[in-house]
PALUM-920163 format. One record per residue: residue in one letter; z, x, y of N, C-alpha, C, O in turn. Coordinates in steps of 0.1 Angstrom, whole numbers, padded with zeros to 4 digits, always signed. Example, Ala and Ser with C-alpha at 12.3 -4.5 7.8 and 13.67 -1.06 7.14 Angstrom:
! residues 2
a+0078+0132-0057+0078+0123-0045+0078+0132-0033+0085+0142-0033
s+0071+0128-0022+0071+0137-0011+0079+0129+0000+0080+0134+0011
! end
This chain:
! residues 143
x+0000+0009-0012+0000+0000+0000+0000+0009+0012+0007+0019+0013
x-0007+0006+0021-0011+0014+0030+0001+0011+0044+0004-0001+0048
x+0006+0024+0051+0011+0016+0066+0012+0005+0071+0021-0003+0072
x+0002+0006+0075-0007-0004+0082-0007-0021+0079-0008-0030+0087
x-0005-0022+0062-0004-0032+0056+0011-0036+0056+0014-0048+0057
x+0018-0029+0055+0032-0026+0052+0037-0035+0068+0040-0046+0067
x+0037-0029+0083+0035-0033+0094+0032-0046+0093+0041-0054+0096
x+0020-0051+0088+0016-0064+0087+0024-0075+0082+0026-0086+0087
x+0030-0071+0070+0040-0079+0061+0052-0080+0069+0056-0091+0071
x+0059-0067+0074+0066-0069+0082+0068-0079+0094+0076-0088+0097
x+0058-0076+0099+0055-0092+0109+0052-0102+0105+0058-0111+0110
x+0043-0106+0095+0045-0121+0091+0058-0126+0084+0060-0138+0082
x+0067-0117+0079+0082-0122+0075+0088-0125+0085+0094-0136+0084
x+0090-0116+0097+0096-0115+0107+0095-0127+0120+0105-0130+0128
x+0078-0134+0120+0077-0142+0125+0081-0157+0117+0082-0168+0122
x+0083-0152+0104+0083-0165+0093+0101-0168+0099+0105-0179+0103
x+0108-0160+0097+0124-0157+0105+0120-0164+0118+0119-0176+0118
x+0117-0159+0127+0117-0162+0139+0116-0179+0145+0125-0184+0152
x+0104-0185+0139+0101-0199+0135+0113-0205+0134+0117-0212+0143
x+0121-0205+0123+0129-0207+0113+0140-0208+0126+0144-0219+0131
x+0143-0195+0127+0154-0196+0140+0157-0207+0150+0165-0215+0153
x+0142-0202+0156+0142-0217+0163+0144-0231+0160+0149-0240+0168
x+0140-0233+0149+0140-0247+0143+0157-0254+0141+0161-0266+0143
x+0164-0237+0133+0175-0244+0129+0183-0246+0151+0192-0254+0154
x+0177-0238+0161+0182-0242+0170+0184-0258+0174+0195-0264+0175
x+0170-0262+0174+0169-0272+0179+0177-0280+0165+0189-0281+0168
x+0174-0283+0157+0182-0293+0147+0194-0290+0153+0197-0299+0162
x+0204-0281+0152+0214-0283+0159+0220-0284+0171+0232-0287+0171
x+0212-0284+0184+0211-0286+0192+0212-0301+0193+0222-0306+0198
x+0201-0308+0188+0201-0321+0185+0210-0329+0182+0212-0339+0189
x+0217-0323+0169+0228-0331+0165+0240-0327+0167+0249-0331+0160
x+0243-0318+0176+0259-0317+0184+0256-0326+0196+0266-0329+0202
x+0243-0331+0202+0241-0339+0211+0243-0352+0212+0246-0358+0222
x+0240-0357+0196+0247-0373+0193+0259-0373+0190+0264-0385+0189
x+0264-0365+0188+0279-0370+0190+0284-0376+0196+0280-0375+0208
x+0292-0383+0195+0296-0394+0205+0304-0395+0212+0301-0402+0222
x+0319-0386+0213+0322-0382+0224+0316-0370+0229+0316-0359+0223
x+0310-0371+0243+0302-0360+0247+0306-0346+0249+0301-0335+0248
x+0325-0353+0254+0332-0337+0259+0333-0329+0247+0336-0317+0248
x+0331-0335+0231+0335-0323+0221+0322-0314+0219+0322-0306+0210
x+0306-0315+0229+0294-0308+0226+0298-0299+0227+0301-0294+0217
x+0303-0291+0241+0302-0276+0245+0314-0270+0239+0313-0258+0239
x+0325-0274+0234+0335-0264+0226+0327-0265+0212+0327-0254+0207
x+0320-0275+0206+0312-0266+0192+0303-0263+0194+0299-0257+0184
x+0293-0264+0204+0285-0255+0206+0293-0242+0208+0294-0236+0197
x+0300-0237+0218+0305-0226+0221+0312-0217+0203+0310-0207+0197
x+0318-0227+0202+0325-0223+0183+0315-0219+0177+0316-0208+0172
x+0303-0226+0176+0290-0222+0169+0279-0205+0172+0271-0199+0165
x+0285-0203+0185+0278-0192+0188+0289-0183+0188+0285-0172+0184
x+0300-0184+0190+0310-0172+0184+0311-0173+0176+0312-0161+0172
x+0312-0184+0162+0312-0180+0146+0307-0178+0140+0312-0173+0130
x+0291-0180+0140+0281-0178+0132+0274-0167+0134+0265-0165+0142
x+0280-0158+0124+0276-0146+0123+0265-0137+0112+0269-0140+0101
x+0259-0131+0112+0250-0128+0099+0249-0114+0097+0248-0108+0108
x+0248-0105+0084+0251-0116+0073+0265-0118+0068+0276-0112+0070
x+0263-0124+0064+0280-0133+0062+0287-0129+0052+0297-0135+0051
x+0284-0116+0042+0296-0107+0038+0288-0096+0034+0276-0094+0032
x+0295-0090+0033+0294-0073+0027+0287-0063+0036+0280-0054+0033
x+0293-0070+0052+0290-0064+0064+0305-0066+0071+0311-0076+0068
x+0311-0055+0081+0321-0058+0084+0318-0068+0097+0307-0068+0104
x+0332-0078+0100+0326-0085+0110+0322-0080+0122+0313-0086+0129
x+0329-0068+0127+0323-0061+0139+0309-0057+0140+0304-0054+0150
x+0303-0055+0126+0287-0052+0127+0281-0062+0121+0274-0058+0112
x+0282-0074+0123+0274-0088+0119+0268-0090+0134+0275-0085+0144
x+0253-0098+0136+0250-0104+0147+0255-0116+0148+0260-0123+0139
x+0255-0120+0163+0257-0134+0163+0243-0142+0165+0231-0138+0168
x+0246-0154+0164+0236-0159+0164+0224-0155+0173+0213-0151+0169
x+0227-0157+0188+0216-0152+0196+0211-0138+0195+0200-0134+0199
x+0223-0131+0188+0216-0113+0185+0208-0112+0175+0201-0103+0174
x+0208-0129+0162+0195-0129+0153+0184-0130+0161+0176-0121+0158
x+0181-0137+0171+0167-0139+0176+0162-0126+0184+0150-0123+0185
x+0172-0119+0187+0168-0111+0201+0161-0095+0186+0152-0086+0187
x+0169-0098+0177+0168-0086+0166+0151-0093+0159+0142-0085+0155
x+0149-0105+0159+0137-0108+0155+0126-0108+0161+0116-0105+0155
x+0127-0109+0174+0120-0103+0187+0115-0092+0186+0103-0089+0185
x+0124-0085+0186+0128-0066+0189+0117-0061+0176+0108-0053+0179
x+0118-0066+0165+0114-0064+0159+0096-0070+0151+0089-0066+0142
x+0096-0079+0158+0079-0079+0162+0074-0074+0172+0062-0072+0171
x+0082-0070+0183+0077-0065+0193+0071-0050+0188+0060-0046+0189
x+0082-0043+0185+0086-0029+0175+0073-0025+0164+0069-0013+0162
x+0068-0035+0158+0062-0040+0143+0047-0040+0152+0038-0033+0148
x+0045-0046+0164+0031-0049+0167+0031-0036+0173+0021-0030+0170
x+0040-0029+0183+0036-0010+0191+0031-0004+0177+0021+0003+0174
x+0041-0007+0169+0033+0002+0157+0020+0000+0150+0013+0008+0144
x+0019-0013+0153+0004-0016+0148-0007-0012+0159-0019-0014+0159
x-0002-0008+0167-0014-0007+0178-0016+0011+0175-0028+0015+0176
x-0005+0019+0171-0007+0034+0171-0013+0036+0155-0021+0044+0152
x-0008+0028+0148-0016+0034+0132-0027+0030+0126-0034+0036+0119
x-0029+0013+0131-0037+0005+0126-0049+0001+0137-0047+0004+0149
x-0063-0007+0130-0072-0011+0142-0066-0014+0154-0055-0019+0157
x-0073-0010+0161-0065-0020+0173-0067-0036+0177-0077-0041+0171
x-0059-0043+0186-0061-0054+0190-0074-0054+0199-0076-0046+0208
x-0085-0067+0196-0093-0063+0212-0086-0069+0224-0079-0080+0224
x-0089-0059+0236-0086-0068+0250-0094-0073+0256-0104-0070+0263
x-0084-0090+0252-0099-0102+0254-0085-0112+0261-0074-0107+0264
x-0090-0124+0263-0085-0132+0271-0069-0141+0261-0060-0148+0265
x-0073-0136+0245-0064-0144+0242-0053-0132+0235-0043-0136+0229
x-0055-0118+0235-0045-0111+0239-0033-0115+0250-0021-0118+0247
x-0038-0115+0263-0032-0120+0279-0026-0134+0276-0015-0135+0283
x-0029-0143+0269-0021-0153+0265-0015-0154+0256-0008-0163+0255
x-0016-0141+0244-0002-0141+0233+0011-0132+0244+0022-0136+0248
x+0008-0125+0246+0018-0116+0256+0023-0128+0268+0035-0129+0271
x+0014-0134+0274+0024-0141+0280+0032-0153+0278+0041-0157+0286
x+0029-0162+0264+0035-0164+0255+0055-0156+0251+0067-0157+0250
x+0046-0149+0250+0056-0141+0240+0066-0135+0253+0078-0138+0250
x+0064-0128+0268+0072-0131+0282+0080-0145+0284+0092-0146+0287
x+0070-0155+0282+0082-0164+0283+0090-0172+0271+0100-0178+0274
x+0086-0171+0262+0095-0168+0242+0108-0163+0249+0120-0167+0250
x+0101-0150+0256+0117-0142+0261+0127-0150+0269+0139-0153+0267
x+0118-0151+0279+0128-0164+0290+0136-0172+0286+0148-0170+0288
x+0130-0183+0280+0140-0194+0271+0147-0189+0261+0156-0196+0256
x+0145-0177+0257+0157-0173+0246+0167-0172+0251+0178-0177+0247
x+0164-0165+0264+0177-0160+0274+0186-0170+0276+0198-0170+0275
x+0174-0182+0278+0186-0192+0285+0190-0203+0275+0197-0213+0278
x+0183-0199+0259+0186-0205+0249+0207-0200+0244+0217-0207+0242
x+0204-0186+0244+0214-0177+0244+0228-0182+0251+0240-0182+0247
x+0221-0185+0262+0238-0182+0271+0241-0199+0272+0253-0202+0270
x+0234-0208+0273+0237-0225+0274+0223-0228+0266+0212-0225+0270
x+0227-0233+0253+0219-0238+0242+0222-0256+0248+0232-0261+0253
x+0208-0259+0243+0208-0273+0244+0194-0282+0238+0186-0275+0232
x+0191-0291+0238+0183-0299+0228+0167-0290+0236+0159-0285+0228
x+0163-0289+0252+0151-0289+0258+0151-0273+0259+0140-0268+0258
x+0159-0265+0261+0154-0250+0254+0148-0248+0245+0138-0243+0246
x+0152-0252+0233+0156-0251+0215+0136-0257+0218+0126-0251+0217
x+0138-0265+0221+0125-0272+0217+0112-0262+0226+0102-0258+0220
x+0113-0259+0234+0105-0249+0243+0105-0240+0235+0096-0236+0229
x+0113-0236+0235+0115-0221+0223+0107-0221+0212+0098-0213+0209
x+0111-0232+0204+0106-0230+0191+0086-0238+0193+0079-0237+0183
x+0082-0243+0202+0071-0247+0212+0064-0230+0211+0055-0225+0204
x+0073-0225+0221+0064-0215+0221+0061-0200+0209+0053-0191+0208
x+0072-0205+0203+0073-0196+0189+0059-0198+0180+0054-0190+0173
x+0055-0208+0182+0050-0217+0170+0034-0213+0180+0024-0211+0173
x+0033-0213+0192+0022-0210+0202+0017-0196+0198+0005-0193+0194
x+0030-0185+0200+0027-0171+0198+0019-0168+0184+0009-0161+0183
x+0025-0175+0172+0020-0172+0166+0004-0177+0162-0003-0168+0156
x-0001-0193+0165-0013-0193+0165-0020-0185+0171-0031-0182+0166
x-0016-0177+0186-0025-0168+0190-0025-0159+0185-0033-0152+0189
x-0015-0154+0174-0019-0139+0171-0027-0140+0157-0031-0130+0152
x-0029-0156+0150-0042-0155+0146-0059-0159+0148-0068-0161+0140
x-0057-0160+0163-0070-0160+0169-0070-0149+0174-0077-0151+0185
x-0064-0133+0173-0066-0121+0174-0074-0115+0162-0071-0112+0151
x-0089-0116+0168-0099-0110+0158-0096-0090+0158-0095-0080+0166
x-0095-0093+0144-0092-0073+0138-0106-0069+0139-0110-0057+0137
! end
C-alpha cells in the first residue's frame, strides 16, 4: 500500500468520524432542548461537555479529549492528512471548487467554535450542514 493511499484512507475515516460528530451533536442538542423544564438545558448541556470524555478507559483522565477536543482533533487531522496529500501525492487542481471546499471548511471552523463554547440545536445543524458540504466537495475534486 502506497503513502499516498494510506493518506487517503486516513481521510475518508476521519471525515467518516467527523460527520458522525456532528450528528451525535445535533441529536443531542435537540433532545436536551425538549426538555421541559427549560432551566435544567444549560447545567446538562454544561455536564455533557465536561464529562464526556474519549476514550473512555485505558487512558488516564487527564489525557482523554473532551468532547469539543474530538472535533477540533478531527479537524486537525484532515486538515494535517490533506498538507500531506498535497506534498506526496497528485496534487489537487486549482479550480473554482477547490475555493469552495476551503471555504467551507473556514467556516466548518467557525461554528465549531461556537459549537464548542454554547452548543445548541442551530450550530449542531450548521455544523454538521457544512460537514456534509465539505465533503461532497472534496468529491468533485478531480485527481
Amino acid at each position: 500500500m502506497t503513502l499516498p493511499l494510506v493518506i487517503v484512507y486516513t481521510r475518508l475515516v476521519a471525515s467518516i468520524l467527523l460527520v458522525g460528530y456532528f450528528l451525535f451533536w445535533l441529536i443531542m442538542t435537540i433532545g436536551l432542548e425538549r426538555l421541559e423544564p427549560a432551566g435544567e438545558v444549560a447545567p446538562l448541556t454544561a455536564a455533557m461537555l465536561a464529562g464526556g470524555r474519549w476514550p473512555p478507559a485505558a487512558v488516564p483522565w487527564r489525557l482523554r479529549l473532551t468532547l469539543p477536543g474530538l472535533g477540533w482533533a478531527f479537524l486537525l487531522v484532515l486538515v494535517a492528512s490533506g498538507l500531506a496529500l498535497l506534498a506526496v501525492g497528485p496534487g489537487y487542481p486549482v479550480n473554482g471548487v477547490l475555493g469552495v471546499k476551503l471555504g467551507l471548511l473556514a467556516a466548518l471552523v467557525v461554528t465549531h467554535a461556537r459549537l464548542a463554547r454554547r452548543p445548541g440545536p442551530v450550530p449542531a445543524i450548521v455544523s454538521l450542514t457544512l460537514a456534509l458540504a465539505v465533503v461532497i466537495a472534496s468529491t468533485l475534486l478531480r485527481r
